[in-house]
C-alpha positions in Angstrom: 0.0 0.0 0.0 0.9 3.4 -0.6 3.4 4.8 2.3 4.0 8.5 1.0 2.5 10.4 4.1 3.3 10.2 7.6 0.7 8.4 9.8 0.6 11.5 12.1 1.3 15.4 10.8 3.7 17.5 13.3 4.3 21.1 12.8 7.7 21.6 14.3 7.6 25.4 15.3 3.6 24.8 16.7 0.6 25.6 15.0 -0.6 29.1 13.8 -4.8 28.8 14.4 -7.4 31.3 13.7 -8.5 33.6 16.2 -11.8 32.3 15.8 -12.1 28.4 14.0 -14.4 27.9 11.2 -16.5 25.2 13.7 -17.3 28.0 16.1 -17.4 31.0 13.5 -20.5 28.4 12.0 -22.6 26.9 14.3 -23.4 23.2 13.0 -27.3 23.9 12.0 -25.4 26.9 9.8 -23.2 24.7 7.9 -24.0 24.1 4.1 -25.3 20.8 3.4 -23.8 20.7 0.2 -20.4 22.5 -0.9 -18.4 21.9 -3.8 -15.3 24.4 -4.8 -15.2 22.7 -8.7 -18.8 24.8 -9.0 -19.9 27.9 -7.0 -22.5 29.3 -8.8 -20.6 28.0 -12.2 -17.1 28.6 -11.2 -14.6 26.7 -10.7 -12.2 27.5 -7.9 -9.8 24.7 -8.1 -6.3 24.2 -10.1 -5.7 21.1 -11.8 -5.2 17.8 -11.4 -2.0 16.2 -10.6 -0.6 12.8 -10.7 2.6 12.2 -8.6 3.3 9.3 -10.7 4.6 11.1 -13.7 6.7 11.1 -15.5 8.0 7.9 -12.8 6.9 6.8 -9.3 7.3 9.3 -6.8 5.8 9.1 -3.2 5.0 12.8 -2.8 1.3 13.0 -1.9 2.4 15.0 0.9 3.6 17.3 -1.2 0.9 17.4 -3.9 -2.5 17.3 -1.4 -1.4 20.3 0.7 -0.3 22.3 -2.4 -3.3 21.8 -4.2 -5.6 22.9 -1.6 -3.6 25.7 -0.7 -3.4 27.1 -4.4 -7.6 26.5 -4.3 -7.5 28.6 -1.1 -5.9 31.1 -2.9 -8.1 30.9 -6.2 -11.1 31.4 -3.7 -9.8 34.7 -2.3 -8.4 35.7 -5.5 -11.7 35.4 -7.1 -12.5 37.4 -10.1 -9.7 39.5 -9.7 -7.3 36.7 -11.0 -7.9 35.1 -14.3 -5.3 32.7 -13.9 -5.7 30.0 -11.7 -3.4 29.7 -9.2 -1.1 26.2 -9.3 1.4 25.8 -6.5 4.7 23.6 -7.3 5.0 20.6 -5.7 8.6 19.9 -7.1 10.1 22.8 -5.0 8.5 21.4 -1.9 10.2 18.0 -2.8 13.6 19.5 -3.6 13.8 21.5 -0.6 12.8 18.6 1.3 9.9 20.8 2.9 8.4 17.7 4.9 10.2 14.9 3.0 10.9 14.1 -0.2 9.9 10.9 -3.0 10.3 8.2 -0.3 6.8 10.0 2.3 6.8 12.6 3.9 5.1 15.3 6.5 2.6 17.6 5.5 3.2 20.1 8.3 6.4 20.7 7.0 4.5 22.1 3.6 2.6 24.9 5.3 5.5 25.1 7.7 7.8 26.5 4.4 4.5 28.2 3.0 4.6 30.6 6.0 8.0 31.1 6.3 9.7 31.0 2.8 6.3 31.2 0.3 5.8 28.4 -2.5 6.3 29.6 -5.9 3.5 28.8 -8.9 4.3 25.5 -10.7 5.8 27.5 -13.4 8.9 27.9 -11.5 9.7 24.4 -11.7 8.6 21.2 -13.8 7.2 18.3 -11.7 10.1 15.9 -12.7 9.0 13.4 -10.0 12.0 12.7 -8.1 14.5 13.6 -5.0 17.0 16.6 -5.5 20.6 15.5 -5.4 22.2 18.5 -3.9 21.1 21.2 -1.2 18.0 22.8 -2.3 19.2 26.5 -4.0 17.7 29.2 -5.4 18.1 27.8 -8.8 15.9 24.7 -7.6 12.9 27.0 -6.5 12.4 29.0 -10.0 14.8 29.2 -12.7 14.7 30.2 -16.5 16.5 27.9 -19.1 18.0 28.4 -22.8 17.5 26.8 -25.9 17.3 24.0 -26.8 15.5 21.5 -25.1 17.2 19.6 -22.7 17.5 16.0 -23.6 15.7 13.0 -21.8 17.9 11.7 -18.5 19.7 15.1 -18.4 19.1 18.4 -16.4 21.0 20.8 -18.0 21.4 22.9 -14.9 24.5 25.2 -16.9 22.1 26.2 -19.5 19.3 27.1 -16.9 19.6 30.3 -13.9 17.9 31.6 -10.8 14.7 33.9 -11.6 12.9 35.9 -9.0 9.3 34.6 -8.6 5.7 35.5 -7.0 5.7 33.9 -3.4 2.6 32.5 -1.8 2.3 32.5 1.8 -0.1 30.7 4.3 -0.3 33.3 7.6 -2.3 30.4 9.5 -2.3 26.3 9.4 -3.7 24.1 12.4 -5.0 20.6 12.4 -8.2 19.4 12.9 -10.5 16.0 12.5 -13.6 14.7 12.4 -16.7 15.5 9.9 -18.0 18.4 11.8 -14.9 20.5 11.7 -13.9 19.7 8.6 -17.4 20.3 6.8 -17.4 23.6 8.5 -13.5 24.6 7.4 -14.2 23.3 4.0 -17.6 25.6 3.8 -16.1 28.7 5.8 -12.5 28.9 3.5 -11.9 26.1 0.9 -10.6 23.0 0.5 -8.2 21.0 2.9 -5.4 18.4 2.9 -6.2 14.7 4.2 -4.8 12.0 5.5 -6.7 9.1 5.0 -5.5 5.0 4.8 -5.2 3.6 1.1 -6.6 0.0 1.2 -6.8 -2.9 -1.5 -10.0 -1.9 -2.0 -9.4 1.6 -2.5 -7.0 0.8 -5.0 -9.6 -1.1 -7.2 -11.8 1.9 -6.7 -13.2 3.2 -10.7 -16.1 5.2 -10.0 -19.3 6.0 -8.0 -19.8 6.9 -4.4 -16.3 4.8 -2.3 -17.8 3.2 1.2 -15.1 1.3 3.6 -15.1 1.3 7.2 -11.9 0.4 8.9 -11.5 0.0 12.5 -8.5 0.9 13.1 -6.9 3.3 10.0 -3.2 3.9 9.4 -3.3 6.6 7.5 -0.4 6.3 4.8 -1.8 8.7 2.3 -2.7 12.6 1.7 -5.2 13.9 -0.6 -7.0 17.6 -1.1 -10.7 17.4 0.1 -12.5 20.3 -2.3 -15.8 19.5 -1.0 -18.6 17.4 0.6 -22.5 16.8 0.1 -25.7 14.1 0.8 -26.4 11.8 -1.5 -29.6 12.6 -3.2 -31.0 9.0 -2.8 -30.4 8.7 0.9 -32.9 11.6 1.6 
C-alpha cells in the first residue's frame, strides 16, 4: 500500500490557528449541506489535477495534497480578480525537502515552508518526480532555461539560472479531524489536505460513491478534500 504520508502530521515550530475556527465561527445547524469548490455558482475555484506518478513513481502525496488545496485557497480569495488560476509547485517542496521528499513525507512541513519562505507557482519548476541531489538552492525553487531542449535523463542545470518569482504565503495552518470541523472549514474557507488510509479496496476503486469502514486506519496517504454533500438517494 501506498506509504507517501506520515501516519501522524507535526508542525515543528507549533501551530498558527485562527483567532476564531471555522467550527465556532458556524454553528453546525449553519453549515451548508452541500459544498463543492469545482462549481460555486458555475465557477470553478480549483487548479488542476496532478498525478505524482509522472513522468515515474514518486511518493509525494504530501507534497501534492497540501499544495493543491492551498493554491484553491488562494483561487477562492483571488476570485474574479485573477484570471489565472493559481497552481502551486509541488517539485520545490520535494527538492527543498519541505516535509520529505519521494520516499513519504510530513505535510506540516509544507505549510511550515509556506509561512515562512512562500511556494512559488508550478511555473517555476517542472514536476520531474524525483529527489534533489544536492542542497535545495535558489536555482531549484524557480529558474529560467535556454534553448534547446534539454535532452531525456539530463538536467542541463549550466544552460538554466535563478529567476525571481511571486511567493505565496499561508499566515495560519492548524490541524483538525472529524466530519463536523472539517465540513465547516471546508464551507467557511476552501478545501483542505487529508490523511486518509489507502486499502486494496481503494486501490480497485473506478467510479461512483467509495464506502469502507476500517477500525483501526493507518493513515499512509494525503489527498486535497474540495468539497462534501448528501447523496440525493439517501434523503
Amino acid at each position: 500500500m501506498p506509504t507517501c504520508r506520515v501516519e501522524k502530521t507535526s508542525f515543528k515550530n507549533g501551530e498558527k490557528p485562527l483567532p476564531v475556527p471555522s467550527w465556532e465561527m458556524l454553528k453546525e445547524e449553519d453549515v451548508p449541506e452541500n459544498v463543492d469548490w469545482r462549481n460555486v455558482n458555475g465557477i470553478n475555484y480549483l487548479s488542476w489535477i496532478k498525478n505524482q506518478h509522472i513522468p515515474v513513481y514518486c511518493g509525494s502525496c504530501w507534497a501534492q495534497g497540501t499544495t493543491s488545496a492551498l493554491a484553491d485557497r488562494f483561487n477562492i480569495m483571488l476570485g474574479d480578480s485573477n484570471p489565472t488560476p493559481v497552481a502551486l509547485s509541488a517539485q520545490v517542496i520535494v527538492n527543498c525537502q519541505a516535509g520529505g521528499d519521494c520516499n513519504g513525507g510530513d505535510p506540516g512541513g509544507v505549510y511550515e515552508f509556506a509561512n515562512q519562505e512562500g511556494i512559488p507557482d508550478s511555473s517555476c519548476e517542472q514536476y520531474v518526480a524525483k529527489n534533489l541531489d544536492r542542497e535545495c538552492t535558489a536555482i531549484d525553487k524557480c529558474k529560467d532555461c535556454t534553448w534547446p531542449p534539454c535532452p531525456v535523463g539530463q538536467d542541463c542545470q549550466d544552460k538554466c539560472w535563478a529567476v525571481d518569482y511571486k511567493k505565496y504565503y499561508a499566515s495560519n495552518y492548524y490541524s483538525l479531524s472529524g466530519a463536523t470541523k472539517m465540513k465547516a472549514e471546508i464551507a467557511a474557507h476552501g478545501p483542505i489536505s487529508c490523511g486518509i488510509e489507502v486499502t486494496p479496496n481503494f486501490l480497485n476503486y473506478t467510479t461512483g460513491i467509495y464506502s469502507e469502514y476500517v477500525s483501526f486506519p493507518m493513515i499512509n496517504h494525503e489527498i486535497s478534500v474540495v468539497g462534501y454533500g448528501k447523496d440525493a438517494e439517501s434523503g
